[in-house]
C-alpha positions in Angstrom: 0.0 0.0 0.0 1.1 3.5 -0.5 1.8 5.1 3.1 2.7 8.8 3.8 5.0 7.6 6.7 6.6 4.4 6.3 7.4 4.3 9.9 3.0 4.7 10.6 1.2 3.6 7.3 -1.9 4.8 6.5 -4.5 2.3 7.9 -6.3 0.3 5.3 -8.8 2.5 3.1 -12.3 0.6 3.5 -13.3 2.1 0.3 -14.7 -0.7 -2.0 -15.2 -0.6 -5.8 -19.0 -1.7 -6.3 -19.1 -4.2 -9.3 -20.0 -2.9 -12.5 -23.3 -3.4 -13.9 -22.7 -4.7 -17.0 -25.9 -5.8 -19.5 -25.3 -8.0 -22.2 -28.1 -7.4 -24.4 -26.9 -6.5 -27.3 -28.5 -3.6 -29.2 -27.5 -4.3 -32.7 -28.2 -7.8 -32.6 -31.9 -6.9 -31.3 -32.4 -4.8 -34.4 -30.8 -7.1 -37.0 -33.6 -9.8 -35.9 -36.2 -7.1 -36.1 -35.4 -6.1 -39.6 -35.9 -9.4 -40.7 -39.1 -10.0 -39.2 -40.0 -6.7 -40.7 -38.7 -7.9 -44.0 -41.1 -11.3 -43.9 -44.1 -9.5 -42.4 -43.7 -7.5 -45.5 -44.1 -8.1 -49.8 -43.5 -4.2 -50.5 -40.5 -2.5 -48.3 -40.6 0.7 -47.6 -36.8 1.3 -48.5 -37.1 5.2 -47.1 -38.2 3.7 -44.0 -35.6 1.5 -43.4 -33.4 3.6 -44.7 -33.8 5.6 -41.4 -33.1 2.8 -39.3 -30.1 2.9 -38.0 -28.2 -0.2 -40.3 -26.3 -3.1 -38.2 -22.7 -1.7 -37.3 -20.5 -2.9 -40.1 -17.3 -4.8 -39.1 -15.2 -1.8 -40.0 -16.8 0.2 -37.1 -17.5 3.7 -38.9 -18.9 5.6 -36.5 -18.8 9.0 -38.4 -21.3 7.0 -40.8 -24.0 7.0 -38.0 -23.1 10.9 -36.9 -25.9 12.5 -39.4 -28.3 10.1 -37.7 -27.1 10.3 -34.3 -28.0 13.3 -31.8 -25.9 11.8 -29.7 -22.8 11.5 -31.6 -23.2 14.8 -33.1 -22.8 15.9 -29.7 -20.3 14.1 -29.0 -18.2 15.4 -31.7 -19.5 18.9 -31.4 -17.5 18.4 -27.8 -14.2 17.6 -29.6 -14.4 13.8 -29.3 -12.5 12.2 -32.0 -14.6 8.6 -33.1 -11.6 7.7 -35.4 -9.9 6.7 -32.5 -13.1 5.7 -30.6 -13.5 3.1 -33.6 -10.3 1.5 -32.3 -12.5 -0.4 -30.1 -15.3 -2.7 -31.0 -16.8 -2.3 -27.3 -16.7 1.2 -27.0 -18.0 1.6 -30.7 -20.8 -0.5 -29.7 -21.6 1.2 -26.3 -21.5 4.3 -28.0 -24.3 3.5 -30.0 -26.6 2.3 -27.1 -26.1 5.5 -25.4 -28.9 8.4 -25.1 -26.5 11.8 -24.4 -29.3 13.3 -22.7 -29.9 9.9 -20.4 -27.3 8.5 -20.2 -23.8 10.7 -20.9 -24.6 14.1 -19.7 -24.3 13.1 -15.4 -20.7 12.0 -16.9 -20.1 15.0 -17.9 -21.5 17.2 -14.9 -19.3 14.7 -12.9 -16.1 16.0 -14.8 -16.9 19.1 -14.4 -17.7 19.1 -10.2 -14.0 17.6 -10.6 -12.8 20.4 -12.1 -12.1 18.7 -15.6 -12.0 22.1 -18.1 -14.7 21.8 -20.2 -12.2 22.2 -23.4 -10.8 18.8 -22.1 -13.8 16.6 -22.7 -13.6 15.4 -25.8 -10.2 14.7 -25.5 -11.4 12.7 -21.9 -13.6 10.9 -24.0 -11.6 10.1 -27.0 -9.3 8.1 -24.4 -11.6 6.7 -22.3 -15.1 6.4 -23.9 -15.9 3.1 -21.2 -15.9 5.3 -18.6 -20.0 5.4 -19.4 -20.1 1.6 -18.6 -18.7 2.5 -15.3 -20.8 2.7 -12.4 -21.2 6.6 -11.1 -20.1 5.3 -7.1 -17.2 3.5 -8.4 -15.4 7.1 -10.2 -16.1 9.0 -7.2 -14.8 6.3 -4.8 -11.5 6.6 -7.0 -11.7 10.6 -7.0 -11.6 10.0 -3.2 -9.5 7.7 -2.8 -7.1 10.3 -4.3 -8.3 13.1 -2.0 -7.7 11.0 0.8 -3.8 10.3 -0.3 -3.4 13.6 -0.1 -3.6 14.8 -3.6 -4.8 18.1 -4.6 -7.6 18.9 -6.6 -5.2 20.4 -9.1 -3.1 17.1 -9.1 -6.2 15.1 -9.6 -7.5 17.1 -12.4 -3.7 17.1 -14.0 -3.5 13.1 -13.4 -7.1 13.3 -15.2 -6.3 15.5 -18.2 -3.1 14.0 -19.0 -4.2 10.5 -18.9 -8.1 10.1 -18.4 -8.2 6.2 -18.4 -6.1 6.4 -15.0 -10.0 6.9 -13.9 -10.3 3.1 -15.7 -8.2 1.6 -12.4 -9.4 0.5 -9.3 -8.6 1.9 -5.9 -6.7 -1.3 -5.1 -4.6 -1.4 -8.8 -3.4 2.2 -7.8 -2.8 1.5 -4.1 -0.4 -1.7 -5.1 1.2 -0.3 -8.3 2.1 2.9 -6.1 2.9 1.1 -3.0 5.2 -0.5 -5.0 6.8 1.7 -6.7 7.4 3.9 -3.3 9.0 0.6 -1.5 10.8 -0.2 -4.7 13.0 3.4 -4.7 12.1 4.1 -0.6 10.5 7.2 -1.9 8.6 9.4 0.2 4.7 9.9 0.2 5.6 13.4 -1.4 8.2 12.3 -4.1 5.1 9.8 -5.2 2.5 12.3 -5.4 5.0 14.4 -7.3 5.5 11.9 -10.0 2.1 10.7 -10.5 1.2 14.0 -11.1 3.6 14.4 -13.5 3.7 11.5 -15.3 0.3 9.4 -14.2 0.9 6.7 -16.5 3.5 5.3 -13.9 0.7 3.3 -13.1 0.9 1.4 -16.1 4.2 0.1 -15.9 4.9 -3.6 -14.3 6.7 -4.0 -11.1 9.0 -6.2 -13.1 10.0 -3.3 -15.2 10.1 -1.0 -12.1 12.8 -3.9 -11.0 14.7 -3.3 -14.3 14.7 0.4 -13.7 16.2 0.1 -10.5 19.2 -2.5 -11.7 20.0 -0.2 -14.4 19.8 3.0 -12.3 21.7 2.0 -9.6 23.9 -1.3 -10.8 24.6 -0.3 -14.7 24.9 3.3 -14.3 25.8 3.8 -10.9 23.2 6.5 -9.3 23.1 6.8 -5.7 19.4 6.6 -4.3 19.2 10.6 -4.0 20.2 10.9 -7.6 18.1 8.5 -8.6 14.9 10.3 -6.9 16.0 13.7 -8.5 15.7 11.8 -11.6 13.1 10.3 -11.3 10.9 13.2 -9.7 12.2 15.3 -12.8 11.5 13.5 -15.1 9.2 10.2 -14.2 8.6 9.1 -18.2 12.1 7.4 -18.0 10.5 4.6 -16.6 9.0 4.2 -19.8 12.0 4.6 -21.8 13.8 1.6 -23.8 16.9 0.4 -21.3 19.8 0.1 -23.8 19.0 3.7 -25.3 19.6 5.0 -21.8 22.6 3.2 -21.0 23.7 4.4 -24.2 23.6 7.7 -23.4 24.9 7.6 -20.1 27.8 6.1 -21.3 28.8 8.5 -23.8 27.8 12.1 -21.2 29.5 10.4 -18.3 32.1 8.4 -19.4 32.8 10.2 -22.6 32.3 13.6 -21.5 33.2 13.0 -18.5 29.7 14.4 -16.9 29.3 13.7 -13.4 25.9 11.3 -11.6 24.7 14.3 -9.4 24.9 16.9 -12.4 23.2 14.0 -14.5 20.4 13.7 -12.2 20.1 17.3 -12.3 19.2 17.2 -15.8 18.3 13.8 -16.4 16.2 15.1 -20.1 20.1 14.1 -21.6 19.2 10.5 -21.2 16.4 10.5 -23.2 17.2 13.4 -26.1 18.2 13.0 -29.4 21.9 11.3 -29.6 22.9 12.5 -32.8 22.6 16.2 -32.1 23.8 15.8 -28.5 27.1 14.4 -30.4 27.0 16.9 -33.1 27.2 19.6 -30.4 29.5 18.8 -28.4 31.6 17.8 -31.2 31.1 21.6 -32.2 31.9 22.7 -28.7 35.0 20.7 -28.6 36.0 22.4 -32.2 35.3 25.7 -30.5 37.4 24.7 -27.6 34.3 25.4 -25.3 33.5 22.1 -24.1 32.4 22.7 -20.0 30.0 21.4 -18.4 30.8 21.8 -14.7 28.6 24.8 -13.6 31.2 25.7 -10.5 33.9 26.4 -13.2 33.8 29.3 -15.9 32.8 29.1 -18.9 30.2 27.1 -18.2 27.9 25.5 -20.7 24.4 24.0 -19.5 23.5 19.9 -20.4 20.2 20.9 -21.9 22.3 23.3 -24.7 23.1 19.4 -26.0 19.5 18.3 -26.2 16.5 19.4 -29.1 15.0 21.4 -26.3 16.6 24.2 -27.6 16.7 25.3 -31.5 20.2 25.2 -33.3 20.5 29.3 -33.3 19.8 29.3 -30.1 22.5 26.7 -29.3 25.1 28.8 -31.9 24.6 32.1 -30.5 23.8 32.0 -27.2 26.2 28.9 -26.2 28.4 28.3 -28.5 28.8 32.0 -28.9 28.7 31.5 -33.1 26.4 31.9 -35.1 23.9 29.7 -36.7 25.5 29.6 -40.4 28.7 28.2 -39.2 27.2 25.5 -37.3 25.3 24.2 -39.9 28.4 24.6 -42.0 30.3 22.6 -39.9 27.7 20.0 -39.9 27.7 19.5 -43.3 31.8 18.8 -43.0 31.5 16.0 -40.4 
């Protein structure tokens, strides 16, 4: 379990998730077997009439076919939802088109909102996470407090939300373990954890036994003490998400190539995951200019993030390199 203290754990939340209702009659199916009774019962069809019908969902899952039809998907998309991505998913595709907006999606969307979900941000909500109107209502708000009661703020909930809205998706006890973990796996603080799922929600998406990876290649590969590796990983939590020999490789070539120490690594941990081939072509230009310095208690110094695409390539000439922009890309050319 997550705990704020590890020396006096939170006691055990005695929040439970009620079971979903979940109905398996299936709309579509209903209405293909009535348009074939309609079809017997009649000599003469009344092709206008049935052309009004809504037709059986096809197996390529269209959804923007039904929209002229639909009140409810035109409002949907007048909200920003996307239903090319929607389509992605046979169940969501066909719980969209059982839905009423008026009955049964608009106390969704007034729950959002009491959250503090921007109204701009609702399609987008949806787009990701359209089953969240097969969840039951008590089940969303027991996660929304289950959140409150961990000490996250309403702005941290609705930043967690925003960023990835299917984090709603998860049971109380799927967050509880996968953060729990995560905070015993590093001995992180209730703080630091609260800090990086705001940041980075997805963390709850990654397996403890790639969280164990992380933590060999951290601290036995690369050789970060455990307050480097919380600065890292508090800066900038989507490492855990990053491919393992494309970090190492970098590593090796800032700390043993340019000699690039762990602390000032940690402290600007964005070098591990940029773009290697401009991070080389830099400093190889920094090296020409005999300006390579990257230790910020000497002069001269020149900042890790001038190496990474975070900042354009004039900006890098002028303002680092102290060139200009048409002799660095000159000089790219020669190499």
């Amino acid at each position: 379990h997550l705990t704020e203290d590890k020396r006096a754990p939170d006691s055990q939340l005695t929040l439970h998730e009620l079971p979903t209702g979940v109905d398996n009659h299936d709309l579509l199916d209903s209405f293909n077997k009535s348009l074939q009774s309609q079809k017997k019962l009649n000599e003469r069809y009344d092709f206008e009439y049935l052309d009004s019908l809504s037709s059986p969902l096809p197996i390529s899952f269209n959804l923007a076919a039904y929209a002229n039809k639909s009140p409810t998907l035109q409002k949907l998309i007048d909200l920003g939802v996307q239903l090319y991505e929607v389509e992605r998913s046979k169940e969501a595709c066909e719980l969209i088109l059982r839905l009423d907006f008026d009955r049964d999606i608009k106390k969704y969307l007034i729950f959002l909102h009491d959250i503090g979900i921007d109204p701009k941000n609702l399609g987008y909500f949806i787009t990701k996470y359209p089953m969240i109107f097969d969840e039951e209502m008590e089940n969303l708000e027991t996660r929304v407090k289950y959140l409150q009661l961990k000490k996250f703020k309403r702005s941290a909930i609705v930043n967690i939300l925003t960023q990835h809205p299917a984090f709603l998706s998860k049971s109380i006890y799927d967050i509880d373990s996968k953060l729990g973990f995560l905070q015993n796996q590093y001995n992180l603080s209730a703080v630091q954890i609260r800090k990086i799922t705001e940041k980075w929600p997805f963390v709850v998406d990654i397996s403890q036994q790639w969280h164990k990876v992380c933590l060999f290649m951290f601290k036995e590969e690369m050789g970060f003490n455990e307050e480097e590796m919380h600065n890292i990983l508090v800066t900038l939590p989507s490492l855990f998400a990053g491919k393992r020999n494309q970090i190492v490789e970098r590593f090796d070539l800032i700390h043993n190539e340019y000699g690039v120490s762990h602390e000032l690594i940690s402290r600007f941990p964005q070098v591990l995951q940029c773009n290697l081939q401009v991070m080389k072509e830099r400093h190889l230009y920094l090296e020409k200019l005999k300006r390579v310095q990257y230790d910020p208690t000497k002069p001269c110094y020149i900042p890790l993030f001038s190496l990474t695409e975070l900042i354009s390539d004039t900006e890098f000439a002028e303002k680092y390199a102290k060139s200009n922009v048409a002799d660095y890309n000159f000089f790219l050319k020669s190499i």
